[in-house]
C-alpha positions in Angstrom: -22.3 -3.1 -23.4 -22.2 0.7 -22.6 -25.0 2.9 -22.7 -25.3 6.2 -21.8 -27.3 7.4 -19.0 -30.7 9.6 -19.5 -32.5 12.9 -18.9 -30.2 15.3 -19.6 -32.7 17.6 -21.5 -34.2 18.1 -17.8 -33.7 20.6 -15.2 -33.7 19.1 -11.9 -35.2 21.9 -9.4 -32.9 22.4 -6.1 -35.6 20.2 -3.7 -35.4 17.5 -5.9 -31.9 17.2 -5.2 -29.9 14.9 -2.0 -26.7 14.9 -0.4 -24.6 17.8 1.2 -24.1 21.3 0.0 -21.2 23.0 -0.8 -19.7 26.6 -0.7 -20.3 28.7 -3.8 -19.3 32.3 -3.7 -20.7 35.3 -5.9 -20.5 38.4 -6.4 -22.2 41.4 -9.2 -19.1 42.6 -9.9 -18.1 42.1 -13.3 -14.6 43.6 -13.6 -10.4 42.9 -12.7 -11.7 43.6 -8.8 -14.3 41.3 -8.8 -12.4 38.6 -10.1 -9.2 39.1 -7.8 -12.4 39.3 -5.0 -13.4 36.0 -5.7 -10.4 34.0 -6.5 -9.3 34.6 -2.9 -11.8 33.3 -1.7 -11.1 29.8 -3.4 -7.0 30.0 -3.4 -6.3 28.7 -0.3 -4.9 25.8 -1.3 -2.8 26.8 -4.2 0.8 26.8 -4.1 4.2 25.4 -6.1 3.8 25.9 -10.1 0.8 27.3 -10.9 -1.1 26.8 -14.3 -4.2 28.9 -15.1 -6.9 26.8 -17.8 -8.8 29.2 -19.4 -10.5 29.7 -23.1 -8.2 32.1 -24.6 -10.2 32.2 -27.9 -10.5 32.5 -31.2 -8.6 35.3 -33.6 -10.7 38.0 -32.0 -13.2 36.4 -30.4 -15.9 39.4 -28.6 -17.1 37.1 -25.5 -14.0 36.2 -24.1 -12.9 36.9 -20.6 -10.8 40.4 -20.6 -7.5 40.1 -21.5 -6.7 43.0 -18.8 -8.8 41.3 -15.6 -6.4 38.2 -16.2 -3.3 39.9 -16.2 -4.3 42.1 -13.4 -4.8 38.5 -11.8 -1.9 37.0 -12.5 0.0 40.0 -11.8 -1.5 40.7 -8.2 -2.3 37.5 -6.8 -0.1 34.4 -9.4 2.9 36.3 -10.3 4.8 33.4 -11.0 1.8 31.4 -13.1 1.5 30.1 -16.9 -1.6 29.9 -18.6 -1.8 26.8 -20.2 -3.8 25.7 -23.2 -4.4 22.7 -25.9 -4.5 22.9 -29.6 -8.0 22.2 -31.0 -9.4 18.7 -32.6 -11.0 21.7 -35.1 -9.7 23.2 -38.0 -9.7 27.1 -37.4 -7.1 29.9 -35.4 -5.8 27.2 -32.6 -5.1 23.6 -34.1 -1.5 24.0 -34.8 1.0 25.1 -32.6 2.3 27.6 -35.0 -1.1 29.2 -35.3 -2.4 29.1 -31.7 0.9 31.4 -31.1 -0.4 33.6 -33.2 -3.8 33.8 -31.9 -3.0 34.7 -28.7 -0.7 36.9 -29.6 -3.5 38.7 -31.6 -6.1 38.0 -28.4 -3.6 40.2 -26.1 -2.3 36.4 -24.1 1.6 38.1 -24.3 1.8 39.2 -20.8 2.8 36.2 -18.8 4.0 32.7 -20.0 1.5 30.4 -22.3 1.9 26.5 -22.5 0.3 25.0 -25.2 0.8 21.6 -23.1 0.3 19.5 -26.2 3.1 21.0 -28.3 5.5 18.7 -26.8 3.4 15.6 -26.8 1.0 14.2 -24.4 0.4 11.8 -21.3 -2.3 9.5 -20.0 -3.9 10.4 -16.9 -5.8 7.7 -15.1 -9.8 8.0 -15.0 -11.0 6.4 -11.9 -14.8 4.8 -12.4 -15.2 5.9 -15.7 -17.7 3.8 -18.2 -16.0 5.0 -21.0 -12.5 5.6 -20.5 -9.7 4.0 -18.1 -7.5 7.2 -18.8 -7.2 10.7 -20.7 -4.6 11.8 -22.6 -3.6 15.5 -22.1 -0.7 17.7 -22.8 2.2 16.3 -21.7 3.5 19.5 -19.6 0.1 19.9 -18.1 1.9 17.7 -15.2 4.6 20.0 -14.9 2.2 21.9 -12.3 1.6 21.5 -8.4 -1.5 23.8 -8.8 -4.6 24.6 -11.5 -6.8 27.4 -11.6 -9.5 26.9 -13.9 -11.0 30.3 -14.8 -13.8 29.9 -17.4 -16.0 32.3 -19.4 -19.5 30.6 -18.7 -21.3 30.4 -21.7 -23.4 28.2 -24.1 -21.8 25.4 -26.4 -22.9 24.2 -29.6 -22.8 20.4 -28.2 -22.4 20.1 -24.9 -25.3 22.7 -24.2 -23.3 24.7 -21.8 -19.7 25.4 -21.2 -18.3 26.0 -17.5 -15.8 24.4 -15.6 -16.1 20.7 -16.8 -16.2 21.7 -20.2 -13.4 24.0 -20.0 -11.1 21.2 -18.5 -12.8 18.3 -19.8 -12.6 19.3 -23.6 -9.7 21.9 -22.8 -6.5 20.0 -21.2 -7.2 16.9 -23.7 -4.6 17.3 -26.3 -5.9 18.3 -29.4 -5.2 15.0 -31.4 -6.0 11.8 -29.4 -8.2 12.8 -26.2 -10.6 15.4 -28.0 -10.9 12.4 -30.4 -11.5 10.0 -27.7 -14.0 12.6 -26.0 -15.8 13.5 -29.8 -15.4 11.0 -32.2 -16.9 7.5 -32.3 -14.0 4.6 -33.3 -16.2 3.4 -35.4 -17.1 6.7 -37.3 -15.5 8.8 -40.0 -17.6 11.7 -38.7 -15.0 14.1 -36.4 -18.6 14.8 -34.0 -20.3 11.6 -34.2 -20.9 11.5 -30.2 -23.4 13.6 -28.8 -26.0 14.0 -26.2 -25.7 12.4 -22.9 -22.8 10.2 -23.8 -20.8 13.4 -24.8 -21.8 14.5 -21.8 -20.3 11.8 -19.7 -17.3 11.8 -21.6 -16.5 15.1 -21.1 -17.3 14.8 -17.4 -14.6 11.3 -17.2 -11.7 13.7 -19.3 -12.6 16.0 -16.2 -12.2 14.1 -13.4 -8.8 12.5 -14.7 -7.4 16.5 -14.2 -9.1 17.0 -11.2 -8.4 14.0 -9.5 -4.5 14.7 -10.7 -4.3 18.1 -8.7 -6.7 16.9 -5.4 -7.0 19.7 -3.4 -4.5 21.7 -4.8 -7.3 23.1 -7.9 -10.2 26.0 -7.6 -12.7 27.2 -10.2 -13.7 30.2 -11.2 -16.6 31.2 -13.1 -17.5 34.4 -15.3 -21.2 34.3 -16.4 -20.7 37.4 -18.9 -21.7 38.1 -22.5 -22.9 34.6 -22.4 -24.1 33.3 -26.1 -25.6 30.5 -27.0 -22.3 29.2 -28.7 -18.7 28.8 -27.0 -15.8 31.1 -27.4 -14.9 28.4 -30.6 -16.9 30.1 -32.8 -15.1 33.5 -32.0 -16.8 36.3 -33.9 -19.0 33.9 -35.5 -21.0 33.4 -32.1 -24.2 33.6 -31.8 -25.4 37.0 -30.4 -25.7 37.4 -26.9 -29.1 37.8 -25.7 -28.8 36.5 -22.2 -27.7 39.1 -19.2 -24.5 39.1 -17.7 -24.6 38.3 -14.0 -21.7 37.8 -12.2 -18.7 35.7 -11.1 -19.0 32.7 -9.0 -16.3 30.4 -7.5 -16.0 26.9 -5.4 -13.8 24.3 -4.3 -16.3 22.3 -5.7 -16.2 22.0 -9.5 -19.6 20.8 -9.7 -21.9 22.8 -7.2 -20.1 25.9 -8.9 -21.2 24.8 -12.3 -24.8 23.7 -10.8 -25.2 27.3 -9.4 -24.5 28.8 -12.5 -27.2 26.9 -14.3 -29.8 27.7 -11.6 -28.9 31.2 -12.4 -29.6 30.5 -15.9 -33.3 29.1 -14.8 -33.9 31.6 -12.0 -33.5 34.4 -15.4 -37.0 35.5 -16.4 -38.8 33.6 -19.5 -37.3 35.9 -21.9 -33.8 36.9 -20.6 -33.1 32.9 -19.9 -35.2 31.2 -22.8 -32.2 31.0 -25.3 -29.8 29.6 -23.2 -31.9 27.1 -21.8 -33.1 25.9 -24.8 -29.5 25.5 -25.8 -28.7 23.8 -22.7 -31.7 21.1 -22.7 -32.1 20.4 -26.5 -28.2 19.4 -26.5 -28.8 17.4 -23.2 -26.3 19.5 -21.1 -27.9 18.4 -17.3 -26.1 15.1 -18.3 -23.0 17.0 -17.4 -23.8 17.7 -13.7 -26.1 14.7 -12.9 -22.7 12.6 -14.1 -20.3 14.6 -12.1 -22.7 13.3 -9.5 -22.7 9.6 -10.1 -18.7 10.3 -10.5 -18.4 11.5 -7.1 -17.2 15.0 -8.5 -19.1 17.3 -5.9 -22.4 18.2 -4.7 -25.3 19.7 -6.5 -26.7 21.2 -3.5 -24.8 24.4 -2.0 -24.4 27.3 0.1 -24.5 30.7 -2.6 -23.0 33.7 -0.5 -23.6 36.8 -1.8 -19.5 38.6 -1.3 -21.1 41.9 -2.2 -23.4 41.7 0.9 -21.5 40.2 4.1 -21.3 36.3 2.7 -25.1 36.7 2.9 -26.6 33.5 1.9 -28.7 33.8 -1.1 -30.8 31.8 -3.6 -30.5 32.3 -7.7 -33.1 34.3 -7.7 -31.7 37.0 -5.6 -28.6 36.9 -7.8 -30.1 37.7 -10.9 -32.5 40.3 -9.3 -32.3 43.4 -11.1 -30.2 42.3 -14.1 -30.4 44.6 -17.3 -31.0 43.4 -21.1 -27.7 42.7 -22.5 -26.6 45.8 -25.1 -23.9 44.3 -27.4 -21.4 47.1 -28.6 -21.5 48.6 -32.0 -18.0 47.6 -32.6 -18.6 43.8 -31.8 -21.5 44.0 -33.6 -19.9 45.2 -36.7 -16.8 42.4 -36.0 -19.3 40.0 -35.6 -21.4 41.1 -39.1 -17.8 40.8 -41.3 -16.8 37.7 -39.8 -20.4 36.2 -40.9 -20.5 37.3 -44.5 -17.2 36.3 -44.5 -17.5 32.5 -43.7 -21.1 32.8 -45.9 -18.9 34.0 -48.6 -16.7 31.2 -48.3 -19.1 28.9 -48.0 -20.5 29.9 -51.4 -17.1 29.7 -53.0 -17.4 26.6 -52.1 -21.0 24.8 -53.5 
């Protein structure tokens, strides 16, 4: 019988942790530079076809990563790369083809190629040691690649407790109709979110390792801890506010040390500037994410965080966050994000 595993409402503090550490870079520099900065630190590997994962939103979505650093991106470093996407299990902006063209269109995603690798169908991938699965299935041109940058907006998520790397890959290259269903929905249960917690969790962690183990060495990751609300980029203008400061990028070979450092970021915030997110992070269970990715043989949770901005300096969290300033969200979001909510309360209403 399968059970799922336990304690992932716990932080584990770095010197509880074992094993080797790993190379995480960082740097303060939220903007197109810092992100060309630290993706070549992490690209040297890269090569052939090259598909970029990354969370292009929801119809106007405020939180998302910048249109314009990703072009400048592609343009300067991955001419020749696609961004690739899925369709959603959800019912919103992205579940159809037809509308998830649209959406990006409206979300400024028009200036290289987009793969929505499900449109075409989809294709098992093998999950090696998983509990719960024996495969994923994913879009079926996500195999068309040599290469995969995954460059994710790190944030909180409304069930998995926090979204970085393994939920951008995990959730984000299953196809829309079978492997987000595998990954969210019990067999047994009508409800579409009926698995939660630290089984969630570890199937979102399995899904993940079927893509990474697909692209071996040939994959980096890339994380962007900016306008980081409690709720993923899913919920578009209907997000949570942000409360939490931005930070920084970070990046690794290693999928999980990268998305460890950027949760001891989280903790190393002070009680106020961290307290929403990790109380989002711990009452959903998230930590089952990385102590998984562990047991999975994904990656270390102990690594090396050099500080880019200062000679490769090593660092710890704390120094990272040192001097970070209360997050100010613009009036123009904040007006977005005000229409958007009496919207959906409106249509809500319409229909008790």
């Amino acid at each position: 019988m399968k059970t799922p595993g336990t304690g992932g409402e716990r932080y584990i503090p770095y010197e509880g942790r074992e094993g080797n550490e790993s190379v995480v870079y960082f740097t303060r520099d939220l903007s197109a530079e810092g992100l060309r900065k630290l993706y070549q630190r992490v690209n040297g590997e890269i090569r052939g076809r090259v598909a970029v994962k990354l969370h292009t939103g929801e119809q106007y979505g405020p939180n998302i990563i910048p249109a314009e650093w990703v072009k400048n991106l592609i343009e300067k470093e991955l001419p020749d790369a696609t961004i690739v996407e899925t369709n959603t299990f959800y019912e919103g902006d992205r579940d159809t083809t037809e509308k998830h063209l649209r959406t990006l269109e409206i979300n400024g995603w028009t200036f290289c190629p987009v793969d929505i690798t499900d449109s075409t169908g989809t294709v098992d991938l093998p999950v090696k040691g998983g509990k719960w699965f024996d495969h994923m299935t994913v879009g079926r041109t996500l195999v068309d690649y040599d290469s995969l940058v995954v460059l994710t907006h790190f944030k909180g998520h409304t069930m998995g407790g926090f979204g970085g790397s393994n939920k951008n890959i995990g959730i984000g290259c299953a196809d829309g109709k079978i492997g987000k269903k595998m990954i969210h929905q019990a067999a047994d249960s009508d409800d579409q979110w009926s698995i939660a917690e630290e089984e969630l969790m570890e199937r979102i962690s399995e899904s993940t390792k079927a893509t990474v183990d697909h692209f071996g060495r040939q994959i980096c990751f890339v994380n962007v801890m900016r306008n980081m609300s409690v709720d993923c980029d899913c919920a578009g203008c209907l997000a949570e506010q942000v409360v939490t400061p931005n930070i920084g990028i970070l990046a690794s070979t290693d999928i999980l040390a990268l998305d460890q450092a950027c949760v001891d970021l989280v903790y190393a915030l002070g009680d106020e500037d961290g307290a929403a997110l990790r109380e989002r992070i711990e009452s959903r269970h998230g930590h089952r994410q990385l102590s998984y990715m562990k047991e999975l043989g994904m990656g270390n949770t102990r690594y090396l965080l050099l500080d880019t901005d200062k000679g490769d300096e090593r660092i710890q969290p704390a120094d990272a966050v040192a001097g970070v300033v209360p997050f100010v969200e613009l009036p123009e979001v904040a007006e977005r994000r005000m229409r958007a909510m009496a919207a959906a309360a409106a249509a809500m209403a319409d229909q008790q």
